[in-house]
N, CA, C and O atoms as a DFTB+ gen file, in Angstrom:
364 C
 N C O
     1  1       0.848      -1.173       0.000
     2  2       0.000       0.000       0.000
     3  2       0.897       1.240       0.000
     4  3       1.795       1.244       0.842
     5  1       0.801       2.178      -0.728
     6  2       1.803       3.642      -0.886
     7  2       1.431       4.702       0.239
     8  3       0.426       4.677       0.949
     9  1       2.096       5.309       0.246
    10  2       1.382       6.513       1.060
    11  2       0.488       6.983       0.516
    12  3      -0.585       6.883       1.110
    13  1       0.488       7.607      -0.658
    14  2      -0.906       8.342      -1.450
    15  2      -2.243       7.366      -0.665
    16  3      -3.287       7.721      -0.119
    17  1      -1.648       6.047      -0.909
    18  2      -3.363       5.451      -0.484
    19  2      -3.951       5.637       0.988
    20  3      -5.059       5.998       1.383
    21  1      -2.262       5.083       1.943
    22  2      -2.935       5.414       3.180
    23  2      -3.390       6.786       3.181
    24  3      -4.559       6.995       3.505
    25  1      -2.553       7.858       2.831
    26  2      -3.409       9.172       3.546
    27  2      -5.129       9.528       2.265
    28  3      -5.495      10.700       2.356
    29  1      -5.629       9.030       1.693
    30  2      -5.918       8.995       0.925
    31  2      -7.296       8.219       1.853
    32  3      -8.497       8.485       1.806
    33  1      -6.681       7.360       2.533
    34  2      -8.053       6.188       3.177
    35  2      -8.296       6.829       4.360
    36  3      -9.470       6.869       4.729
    37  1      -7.098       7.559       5.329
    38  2      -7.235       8.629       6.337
    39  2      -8.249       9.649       6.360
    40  3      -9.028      10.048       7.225
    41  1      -7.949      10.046       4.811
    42  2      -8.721      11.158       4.815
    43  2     -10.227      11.180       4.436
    44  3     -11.038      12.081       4.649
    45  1     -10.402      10.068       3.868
    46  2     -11.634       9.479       3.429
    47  2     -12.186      10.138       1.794
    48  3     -13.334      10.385       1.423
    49  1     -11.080      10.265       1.170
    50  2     -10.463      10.747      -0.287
    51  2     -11.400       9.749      -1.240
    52  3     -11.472       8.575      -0.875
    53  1     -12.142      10.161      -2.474
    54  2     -13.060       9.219      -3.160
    55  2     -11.523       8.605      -3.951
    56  3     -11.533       7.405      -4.227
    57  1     -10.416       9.304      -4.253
    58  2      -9.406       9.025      -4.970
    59  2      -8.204       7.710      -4.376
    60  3      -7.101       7.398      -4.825
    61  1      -8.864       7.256      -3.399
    62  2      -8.641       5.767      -3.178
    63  2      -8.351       5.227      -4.166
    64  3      -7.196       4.891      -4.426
    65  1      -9.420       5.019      -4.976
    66  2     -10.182       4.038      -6.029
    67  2      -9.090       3.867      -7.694
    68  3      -9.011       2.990      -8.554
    69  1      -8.493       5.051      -7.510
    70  2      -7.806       5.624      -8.308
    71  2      -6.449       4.898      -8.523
    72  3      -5.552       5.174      -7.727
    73  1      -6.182       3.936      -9.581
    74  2      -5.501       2.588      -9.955
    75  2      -4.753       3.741     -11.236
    76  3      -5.385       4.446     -12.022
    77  1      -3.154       3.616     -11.095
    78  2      -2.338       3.737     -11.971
    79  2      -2.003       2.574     -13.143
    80  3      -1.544       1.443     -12.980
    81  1      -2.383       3.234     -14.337
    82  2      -2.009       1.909     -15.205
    83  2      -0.495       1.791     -15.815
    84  3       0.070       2.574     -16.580
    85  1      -0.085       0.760     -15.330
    86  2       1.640       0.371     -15.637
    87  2       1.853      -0.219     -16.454
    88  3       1.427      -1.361     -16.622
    89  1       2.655       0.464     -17.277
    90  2       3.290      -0.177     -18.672
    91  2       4.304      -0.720     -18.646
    92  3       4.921      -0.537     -17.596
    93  1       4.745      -1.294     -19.315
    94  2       6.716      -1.357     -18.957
    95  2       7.446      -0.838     -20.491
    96  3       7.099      -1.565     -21.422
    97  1       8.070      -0.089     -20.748
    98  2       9.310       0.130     -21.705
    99  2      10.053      -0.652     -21.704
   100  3      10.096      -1.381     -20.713
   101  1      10.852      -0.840     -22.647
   102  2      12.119      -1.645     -22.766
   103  2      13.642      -0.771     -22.726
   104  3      13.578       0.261     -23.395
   105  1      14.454      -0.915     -22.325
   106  2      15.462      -0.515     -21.635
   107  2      16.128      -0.718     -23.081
   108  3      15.638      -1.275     -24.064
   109  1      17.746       0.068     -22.892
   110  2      18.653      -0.111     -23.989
   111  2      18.633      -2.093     -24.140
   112  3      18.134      -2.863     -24.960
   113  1      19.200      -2.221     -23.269
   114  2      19.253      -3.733     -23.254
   115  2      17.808      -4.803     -23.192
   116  3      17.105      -5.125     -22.235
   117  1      17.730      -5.197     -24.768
   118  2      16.104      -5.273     -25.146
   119  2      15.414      -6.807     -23.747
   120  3      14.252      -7.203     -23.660
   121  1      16.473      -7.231     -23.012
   122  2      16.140      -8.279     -22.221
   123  2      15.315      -7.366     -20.759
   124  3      14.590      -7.889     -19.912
   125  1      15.615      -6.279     -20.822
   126  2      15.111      -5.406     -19.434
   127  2      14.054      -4.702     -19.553
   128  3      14.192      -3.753     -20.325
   129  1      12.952      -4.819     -19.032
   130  2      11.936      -3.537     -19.599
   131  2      11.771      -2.710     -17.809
   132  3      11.893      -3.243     -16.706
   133  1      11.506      -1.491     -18.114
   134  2      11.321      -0.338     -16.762
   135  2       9.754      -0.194     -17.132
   136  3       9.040      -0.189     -18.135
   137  1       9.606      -0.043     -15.287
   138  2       8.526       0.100     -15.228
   139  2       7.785       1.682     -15.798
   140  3       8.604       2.390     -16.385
   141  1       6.478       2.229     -15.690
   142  2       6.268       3.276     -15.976
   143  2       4.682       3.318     -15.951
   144  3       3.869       2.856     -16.752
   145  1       4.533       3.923     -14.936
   146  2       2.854       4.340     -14.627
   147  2       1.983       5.994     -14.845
   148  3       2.160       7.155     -14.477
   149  1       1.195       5.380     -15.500
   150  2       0.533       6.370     -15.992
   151  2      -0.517       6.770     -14.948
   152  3      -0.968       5.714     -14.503
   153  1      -0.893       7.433     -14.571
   154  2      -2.076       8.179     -13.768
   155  2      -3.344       8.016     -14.596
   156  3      -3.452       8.205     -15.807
   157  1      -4.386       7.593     -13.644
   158  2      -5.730       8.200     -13.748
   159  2      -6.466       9.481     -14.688
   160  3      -5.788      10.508     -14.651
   161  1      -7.127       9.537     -15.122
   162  2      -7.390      10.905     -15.972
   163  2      -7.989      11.649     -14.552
   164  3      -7.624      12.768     -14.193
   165  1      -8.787      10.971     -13.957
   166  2      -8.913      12.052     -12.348
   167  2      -8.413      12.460     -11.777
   168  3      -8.487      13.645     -11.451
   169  1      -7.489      11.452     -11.302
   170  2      -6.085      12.070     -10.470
   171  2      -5.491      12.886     -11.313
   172  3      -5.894      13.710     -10.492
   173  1      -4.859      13.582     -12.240
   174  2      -4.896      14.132     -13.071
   175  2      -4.994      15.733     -12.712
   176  3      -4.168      16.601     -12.428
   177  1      -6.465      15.685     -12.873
   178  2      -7.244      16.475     -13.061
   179  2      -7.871      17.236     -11.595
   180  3      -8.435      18.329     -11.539
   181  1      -7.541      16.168     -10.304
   182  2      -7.641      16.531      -9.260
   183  2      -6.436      17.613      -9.296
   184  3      -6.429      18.827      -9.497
   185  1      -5.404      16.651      -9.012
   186  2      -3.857      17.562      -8.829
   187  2      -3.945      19.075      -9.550
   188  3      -3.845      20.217      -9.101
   189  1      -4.113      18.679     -10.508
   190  2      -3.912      20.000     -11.609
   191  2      -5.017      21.021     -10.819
   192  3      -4.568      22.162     -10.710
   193  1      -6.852      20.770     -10.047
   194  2      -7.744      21.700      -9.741
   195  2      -6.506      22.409      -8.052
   196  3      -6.622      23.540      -7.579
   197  1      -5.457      21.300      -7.525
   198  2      -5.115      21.295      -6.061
   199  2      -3.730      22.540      -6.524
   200  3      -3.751      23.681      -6.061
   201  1      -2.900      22.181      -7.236
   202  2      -1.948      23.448      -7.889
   203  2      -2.362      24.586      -8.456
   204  3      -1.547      25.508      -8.476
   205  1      -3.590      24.787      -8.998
   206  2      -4.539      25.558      -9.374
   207  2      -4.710      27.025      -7.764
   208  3      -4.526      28.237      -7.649
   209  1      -5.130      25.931      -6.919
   210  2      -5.761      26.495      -6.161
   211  2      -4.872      27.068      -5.171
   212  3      -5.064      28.146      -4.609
   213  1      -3.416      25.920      -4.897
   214  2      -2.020      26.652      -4.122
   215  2      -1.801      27.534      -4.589
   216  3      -1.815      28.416      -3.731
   217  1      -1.495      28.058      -5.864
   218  2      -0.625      29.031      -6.337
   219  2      -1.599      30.137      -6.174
   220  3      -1.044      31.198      -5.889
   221  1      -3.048      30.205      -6.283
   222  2      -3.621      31.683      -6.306
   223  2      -3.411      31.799      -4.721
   224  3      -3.195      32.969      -4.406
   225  1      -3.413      30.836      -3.539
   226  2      -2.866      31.362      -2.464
   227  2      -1.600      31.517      -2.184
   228  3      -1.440      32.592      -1.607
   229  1      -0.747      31.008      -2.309
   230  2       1.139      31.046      -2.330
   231  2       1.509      32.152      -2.915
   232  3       2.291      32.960      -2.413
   233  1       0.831      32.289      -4.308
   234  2       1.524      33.480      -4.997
   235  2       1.630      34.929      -4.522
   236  3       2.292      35.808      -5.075
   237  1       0.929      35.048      -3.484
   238  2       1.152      36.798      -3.061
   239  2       2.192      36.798      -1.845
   240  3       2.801      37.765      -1.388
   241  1       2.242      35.272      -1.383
   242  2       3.425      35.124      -0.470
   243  2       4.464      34.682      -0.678
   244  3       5.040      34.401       0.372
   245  1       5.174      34.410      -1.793
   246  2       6.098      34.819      -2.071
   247  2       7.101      35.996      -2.609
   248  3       6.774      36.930      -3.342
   249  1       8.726      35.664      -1.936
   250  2       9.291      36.933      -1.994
   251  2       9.400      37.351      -3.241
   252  3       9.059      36.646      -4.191
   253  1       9.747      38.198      -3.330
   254  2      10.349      38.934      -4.719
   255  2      11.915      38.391      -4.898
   256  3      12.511      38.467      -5.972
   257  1      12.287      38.028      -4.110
   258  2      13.706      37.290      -4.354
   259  2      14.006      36.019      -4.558
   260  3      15.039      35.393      -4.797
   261  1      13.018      35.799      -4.429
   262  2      12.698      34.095      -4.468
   263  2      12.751      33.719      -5.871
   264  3      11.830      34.381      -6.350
   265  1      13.504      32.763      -7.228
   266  2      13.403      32.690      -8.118
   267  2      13.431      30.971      -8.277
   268  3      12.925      30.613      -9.341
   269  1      13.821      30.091      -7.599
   270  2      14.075      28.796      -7.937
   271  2      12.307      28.337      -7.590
   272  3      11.683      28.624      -6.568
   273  1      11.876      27.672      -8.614
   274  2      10.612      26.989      -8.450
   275  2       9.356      27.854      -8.450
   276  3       8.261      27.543      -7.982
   277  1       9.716      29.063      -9.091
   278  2       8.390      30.037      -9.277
   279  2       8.092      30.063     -10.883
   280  3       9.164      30.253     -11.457
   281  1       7.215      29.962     -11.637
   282  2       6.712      30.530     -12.608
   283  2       6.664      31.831     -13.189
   284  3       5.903      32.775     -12.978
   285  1       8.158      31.614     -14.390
   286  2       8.198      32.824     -14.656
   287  2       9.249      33.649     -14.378
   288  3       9.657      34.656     -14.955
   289  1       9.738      32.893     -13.111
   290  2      11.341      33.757     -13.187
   291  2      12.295      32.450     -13.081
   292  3      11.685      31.385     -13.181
   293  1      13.614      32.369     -12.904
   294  2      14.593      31.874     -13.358
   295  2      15.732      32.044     -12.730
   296  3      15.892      32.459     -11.582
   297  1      16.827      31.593     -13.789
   298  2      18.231      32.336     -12.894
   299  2      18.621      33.162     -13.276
   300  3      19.449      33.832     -12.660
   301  1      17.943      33.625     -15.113
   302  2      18.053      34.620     -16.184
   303  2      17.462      35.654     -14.803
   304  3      18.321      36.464     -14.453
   305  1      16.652      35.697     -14.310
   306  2      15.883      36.657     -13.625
   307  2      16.650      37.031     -12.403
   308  3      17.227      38.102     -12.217
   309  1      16.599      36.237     -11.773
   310  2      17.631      36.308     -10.192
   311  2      19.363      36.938     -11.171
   312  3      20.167      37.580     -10.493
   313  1      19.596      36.739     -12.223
   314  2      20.821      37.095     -12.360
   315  2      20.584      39.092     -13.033
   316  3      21.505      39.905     -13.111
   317  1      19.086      39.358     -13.406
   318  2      19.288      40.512     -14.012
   319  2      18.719      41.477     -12.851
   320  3      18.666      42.681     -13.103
   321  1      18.286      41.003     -11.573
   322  2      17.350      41.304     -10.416
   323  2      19.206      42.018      -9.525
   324  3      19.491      43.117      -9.048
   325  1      19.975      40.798      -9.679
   326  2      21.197      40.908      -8.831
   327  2      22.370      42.563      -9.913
   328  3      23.043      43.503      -9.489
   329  1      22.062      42.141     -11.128
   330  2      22.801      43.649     -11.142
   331  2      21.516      44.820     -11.627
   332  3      22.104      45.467     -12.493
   333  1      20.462      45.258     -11.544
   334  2      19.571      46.199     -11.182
   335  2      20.314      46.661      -9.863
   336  3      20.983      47.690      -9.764
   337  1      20.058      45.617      -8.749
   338  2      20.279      45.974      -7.478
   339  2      22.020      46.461      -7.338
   340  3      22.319      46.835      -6.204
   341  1      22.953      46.479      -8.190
   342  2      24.141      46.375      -7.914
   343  2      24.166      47.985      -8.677
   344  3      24.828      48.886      -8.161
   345  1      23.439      48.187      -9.836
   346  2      23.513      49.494      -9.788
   347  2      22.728      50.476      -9.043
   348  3      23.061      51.656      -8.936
   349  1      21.740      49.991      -8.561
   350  2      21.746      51.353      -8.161
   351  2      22.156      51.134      -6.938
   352  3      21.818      52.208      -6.440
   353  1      22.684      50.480      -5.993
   354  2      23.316      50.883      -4.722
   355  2      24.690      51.391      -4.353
   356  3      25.616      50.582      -4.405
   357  1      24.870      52.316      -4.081
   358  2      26.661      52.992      -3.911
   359  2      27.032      52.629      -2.871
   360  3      26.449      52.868      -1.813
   361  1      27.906      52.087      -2.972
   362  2      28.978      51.496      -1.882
   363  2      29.700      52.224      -1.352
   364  3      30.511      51.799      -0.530
């Protein structure tokens, strides 16, 4: 049983029910195949309504300096943020 399920049965989540379908690929070496699971079209579609709904709350709380893992800025950004700030401050 995964975690997703226990907290999932904790919480009394309809997305229990919710069965990943596993394929397998075949590896360079055609004797090996890797596993590889596909999601639910619900689960899916849950996640995507649950990130939806973090970011319109998260997004006003994050800093302005903050660039790793935000939408939209970068290191292009954190690197043109770092000399803005380098000119205009006199040392």
């Amino acid at each position: 049983m995964t975690q997703f399920t226990k907290l999932c049965k904790v919480a009394g989540d309809s997305l229990c029910n919710l069965e990943s379908r596993r394929i397998y690929i075949p590896k360079k070496d055609p004797t090996k195949m890797r596993p590889l699971g596909i999601p639910a079209a619900h689960y899916r579609v849950y996640t995507a309504m649950w990130t939806y709904y973090l970011n319109m709350i998260l997004q006003p709380l994050i800093s302005g300096n903050q660039h790793g893992f935000v939408k939209g800025r970068n290191t292009a950004t954190a690197m043109k943020q770092i000399y803005e700030e380098a000119l205009t401050n006199k040392y």
